[in-house]
C-alpha positions in Angstrom: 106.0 111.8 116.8 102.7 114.0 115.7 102.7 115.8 112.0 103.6 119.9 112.2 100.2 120.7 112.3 98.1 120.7 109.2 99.2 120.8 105.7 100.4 124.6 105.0 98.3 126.4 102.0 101.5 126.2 99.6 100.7 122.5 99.8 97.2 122.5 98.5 96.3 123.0 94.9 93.3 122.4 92.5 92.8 119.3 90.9 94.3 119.2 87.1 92.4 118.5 83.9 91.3 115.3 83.0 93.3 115.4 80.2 94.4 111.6 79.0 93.9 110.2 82.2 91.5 108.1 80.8 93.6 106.7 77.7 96.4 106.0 80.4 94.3 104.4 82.9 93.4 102.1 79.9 96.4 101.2 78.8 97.4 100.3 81.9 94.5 98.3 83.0 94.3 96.1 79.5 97.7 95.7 79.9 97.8 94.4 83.6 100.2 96.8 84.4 101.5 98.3 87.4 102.4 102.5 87.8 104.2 104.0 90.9 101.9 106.6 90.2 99.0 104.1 91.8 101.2 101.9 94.2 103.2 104.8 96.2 100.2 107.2 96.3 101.9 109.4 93.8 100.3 112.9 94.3 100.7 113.9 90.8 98.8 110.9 89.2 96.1 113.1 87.6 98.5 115.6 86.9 100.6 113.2 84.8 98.0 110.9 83.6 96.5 113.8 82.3 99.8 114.8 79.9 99.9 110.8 78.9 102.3 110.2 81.0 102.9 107.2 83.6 105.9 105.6 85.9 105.8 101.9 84.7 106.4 99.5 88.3 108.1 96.5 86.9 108.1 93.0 89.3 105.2 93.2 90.5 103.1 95.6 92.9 104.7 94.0 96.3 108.3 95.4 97.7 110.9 92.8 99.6 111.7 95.9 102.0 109.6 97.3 104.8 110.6 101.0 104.1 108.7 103.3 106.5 108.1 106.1 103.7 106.6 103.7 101.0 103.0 102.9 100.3 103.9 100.0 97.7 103.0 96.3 99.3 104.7 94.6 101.4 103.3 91.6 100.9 104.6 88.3 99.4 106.2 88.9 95.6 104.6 87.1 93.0 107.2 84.9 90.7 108.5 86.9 87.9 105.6 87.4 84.7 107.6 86.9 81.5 105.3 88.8 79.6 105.4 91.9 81.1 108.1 93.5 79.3 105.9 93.3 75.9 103.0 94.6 77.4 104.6 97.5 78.6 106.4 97.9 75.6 103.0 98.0 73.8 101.4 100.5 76.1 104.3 102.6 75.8 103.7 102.5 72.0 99.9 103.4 72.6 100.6 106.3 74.5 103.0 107.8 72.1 105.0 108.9 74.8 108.4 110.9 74.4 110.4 110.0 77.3 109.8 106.6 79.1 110.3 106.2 82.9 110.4 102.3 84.5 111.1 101.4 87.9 110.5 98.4 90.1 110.4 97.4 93.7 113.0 95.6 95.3 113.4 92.3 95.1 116.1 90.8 97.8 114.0 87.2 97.0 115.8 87.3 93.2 119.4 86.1 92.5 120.0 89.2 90.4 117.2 91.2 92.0 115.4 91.5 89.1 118.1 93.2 86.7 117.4 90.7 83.5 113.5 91.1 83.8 114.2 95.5 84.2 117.2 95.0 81.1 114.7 93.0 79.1 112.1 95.7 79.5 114.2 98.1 78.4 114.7 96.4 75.3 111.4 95.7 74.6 111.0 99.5 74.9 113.2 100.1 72.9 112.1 97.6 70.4 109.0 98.5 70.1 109.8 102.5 70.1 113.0 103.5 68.5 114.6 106.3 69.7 112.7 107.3 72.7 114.7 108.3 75.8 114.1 105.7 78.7 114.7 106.5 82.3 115.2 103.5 84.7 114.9 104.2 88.7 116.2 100.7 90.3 116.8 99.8 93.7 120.0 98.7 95.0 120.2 95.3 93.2 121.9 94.0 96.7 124.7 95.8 96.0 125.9 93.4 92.8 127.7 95.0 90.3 127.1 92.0 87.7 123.0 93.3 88.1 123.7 96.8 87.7 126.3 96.2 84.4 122.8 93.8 83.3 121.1 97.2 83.7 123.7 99.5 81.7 124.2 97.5 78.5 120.9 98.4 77.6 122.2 101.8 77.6 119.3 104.1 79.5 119.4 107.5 79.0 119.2 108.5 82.8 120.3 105.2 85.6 118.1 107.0 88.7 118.9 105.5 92.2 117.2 107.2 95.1 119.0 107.7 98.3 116.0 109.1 99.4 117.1 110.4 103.1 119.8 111.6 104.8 122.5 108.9 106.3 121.2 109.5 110.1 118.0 108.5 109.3 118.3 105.1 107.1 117.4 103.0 110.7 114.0 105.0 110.7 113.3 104.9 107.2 115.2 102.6 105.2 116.2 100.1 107.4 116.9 97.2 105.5 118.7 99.7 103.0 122.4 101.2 103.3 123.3 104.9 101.9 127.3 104.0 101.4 125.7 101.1 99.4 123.5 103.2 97.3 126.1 106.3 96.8 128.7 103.1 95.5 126.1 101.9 93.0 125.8 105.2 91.2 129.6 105.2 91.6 130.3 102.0 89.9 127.6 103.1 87.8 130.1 106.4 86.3 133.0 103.8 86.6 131.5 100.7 84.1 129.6 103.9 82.0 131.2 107.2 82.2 128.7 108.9 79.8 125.9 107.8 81.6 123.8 109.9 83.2 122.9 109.2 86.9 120.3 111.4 88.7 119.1 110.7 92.8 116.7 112.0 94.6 115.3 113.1 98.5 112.6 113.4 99.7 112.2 116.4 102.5 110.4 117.1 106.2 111.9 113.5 107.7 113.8 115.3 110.2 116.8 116.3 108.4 119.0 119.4 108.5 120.3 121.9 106.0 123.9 120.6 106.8 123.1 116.8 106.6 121.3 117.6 103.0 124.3 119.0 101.8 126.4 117.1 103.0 124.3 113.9 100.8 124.4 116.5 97.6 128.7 116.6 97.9 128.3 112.4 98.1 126.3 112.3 95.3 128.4 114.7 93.0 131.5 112.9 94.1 129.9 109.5 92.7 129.4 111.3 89.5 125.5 112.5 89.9 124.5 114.8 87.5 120.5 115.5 88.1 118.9 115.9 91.6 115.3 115.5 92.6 114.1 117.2 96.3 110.3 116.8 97.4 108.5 117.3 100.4 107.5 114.0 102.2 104.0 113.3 102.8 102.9 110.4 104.9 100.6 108.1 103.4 99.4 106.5 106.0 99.3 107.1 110.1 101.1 103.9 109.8 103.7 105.2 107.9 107.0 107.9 109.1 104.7 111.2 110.4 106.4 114.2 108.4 108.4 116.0 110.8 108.3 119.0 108.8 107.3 121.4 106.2 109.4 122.6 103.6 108.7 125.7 102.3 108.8 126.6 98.8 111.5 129.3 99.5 113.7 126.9 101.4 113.3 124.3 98.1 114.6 127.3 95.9 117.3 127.8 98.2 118.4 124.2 97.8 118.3 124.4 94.1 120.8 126.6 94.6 122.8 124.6 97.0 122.8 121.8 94.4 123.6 124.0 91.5 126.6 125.7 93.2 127.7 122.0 93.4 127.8 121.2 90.0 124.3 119.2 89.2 123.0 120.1 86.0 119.3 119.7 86.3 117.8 119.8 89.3 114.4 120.0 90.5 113.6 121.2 94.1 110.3 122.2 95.4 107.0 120.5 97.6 105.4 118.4 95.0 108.6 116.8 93.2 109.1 113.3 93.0 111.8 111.3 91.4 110.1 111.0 88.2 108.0 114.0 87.6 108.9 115.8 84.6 111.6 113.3 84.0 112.3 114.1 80.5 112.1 118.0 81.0 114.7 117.2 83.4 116.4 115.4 81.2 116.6 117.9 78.4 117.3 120.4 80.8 120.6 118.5 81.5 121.6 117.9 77.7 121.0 121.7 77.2 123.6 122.4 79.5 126.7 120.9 77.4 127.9 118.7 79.6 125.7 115.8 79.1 126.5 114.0 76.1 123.1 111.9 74.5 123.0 108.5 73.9 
């Protein structure tokens, strides 16, 4: 399956200032750190960087899960560093950041797939920065509920698990994943901790339709899913999914509004969105609307 053609002009942009790309890129290399930003080919590193901001990638750089989509490794995981919660704690400090995002890769080779190493970072966070809002994006933890109640006591702001695709397509893209088991963790998730906020995300141009997206946006409200992310898919590899199409900018709006009719509170839709960009706007957007109560 070939690429639509090349990349349509709503889809290039100039490069963004500098910024603090420099102070992040050094807090994360002193530290021995890990960012999404880096691993998954993130197209708004510089973008971020440059506001201070970063996605820490807890467990290591190297993913259990052969995920068509994903750039991050699939290579052997390393065992478990015990220190990296404190050094992420201290390069959150550095940066001064407002709003914290962590997420890991998925480890199906740990017992609890890494909950007590992503609950103790979260703590160390929180330790070492009192106060800040902290967004976690986990993977399905196997599908245990005693990992994801690990996860909850520390009490995140925003629990974010990606679906990432429509149903039809998990065999192509996700295919050691499974969507019912991912729309019942963020269920469970509203069950254990009805306050808490739970946000998914998609990503776009895998060969879905309007009706199958929608149809994932009614799951996810139904499991209690407050804040949606939808962003165009870009392949970052020839080895990876080809993108079967483009999403234009009007169609994003128009799903905006899709989501919005069905009761999501913040939601952002358009080509360059991923599930962590601008999460604390996001997140803020959602507490502005009443219906969110903070933490």
């Amino acid at each position: 399956m070939n690429q639509p053609g090349p990349k349509p002009s709503w889809l290039r942009r100039r490069l963004p200032a500098m910024g603090r790309n420099a102070v992040v890129d050094q807090a994360v290399r002193q530290g021995g750190l890990h960012t999404v930003c880096e691993e998954a080919h993130c197209p708004n590193q510089m973008e971020c960087y440059g506001r201070g901001e970063a996605t820490f990638l807890l467990l290591g750089p190297n993913c259990t899960r052969r995920c068509t989509f994903c750039a991050v490794e699939k290579n052997a995981p390393a065992p478990l560093d015990p220190d990296e919660p404190q050094r992420i704690a201290r390069a959150v400090a550095e940066l001064g950041l407002a709003f914290c995002v962590l997420t890991m890769v998925t480890r199906d080779d740990l017992p609890d797939g890494g909950a007590e190493h992503v609950a103790q970072t979260i703590q160390a966070v929180r330790q070492a920065c009192p106060g800040l809002g902290v967004e976690v994006l986990i993977s399905d933890l196997g599908g245990s509920t005693d990992a994801l109640l690990t996860v909850l006591e520390t009490g995140p702001e925003v629990l974010n698990h990606n679906v990432e695709t429509v149903p039809r397509l998990y065999g192509q893209v996700r295919p050691q994943a499974d969507y019912r088991r991912s729309i019942e963790l963020l269920a469970r998730t509203l069950s254990h901790r009805p306050a808490q906020v739970a946000k998914s995300g998609l990503m776009l141009g895998l060969g879905e339709t309007r009706e199958e997206v929608c149809a994932v946006m009614e799951d996810l409200r139904r499991a209690g899913c407050l804040l949606l992310t939808l962003g165009q898919y870009l392949a970052p590899s020839n080895r990876h999914h080809p993108v079967v199409d483009w999403v234009t900018p009007e169609t994003f709006e128009s799903y905006k509004e899709e989501a919005r009719k069905r009761g999501f509170v913040g939601v952002a839709s358009a080509p360059y969105v991923r599930s962590s960009y601008q999460a604390g706007r996001l997140y803020e957007a959602a507490l502005s609307s009443g219906r969110v109560i903070p933490n």
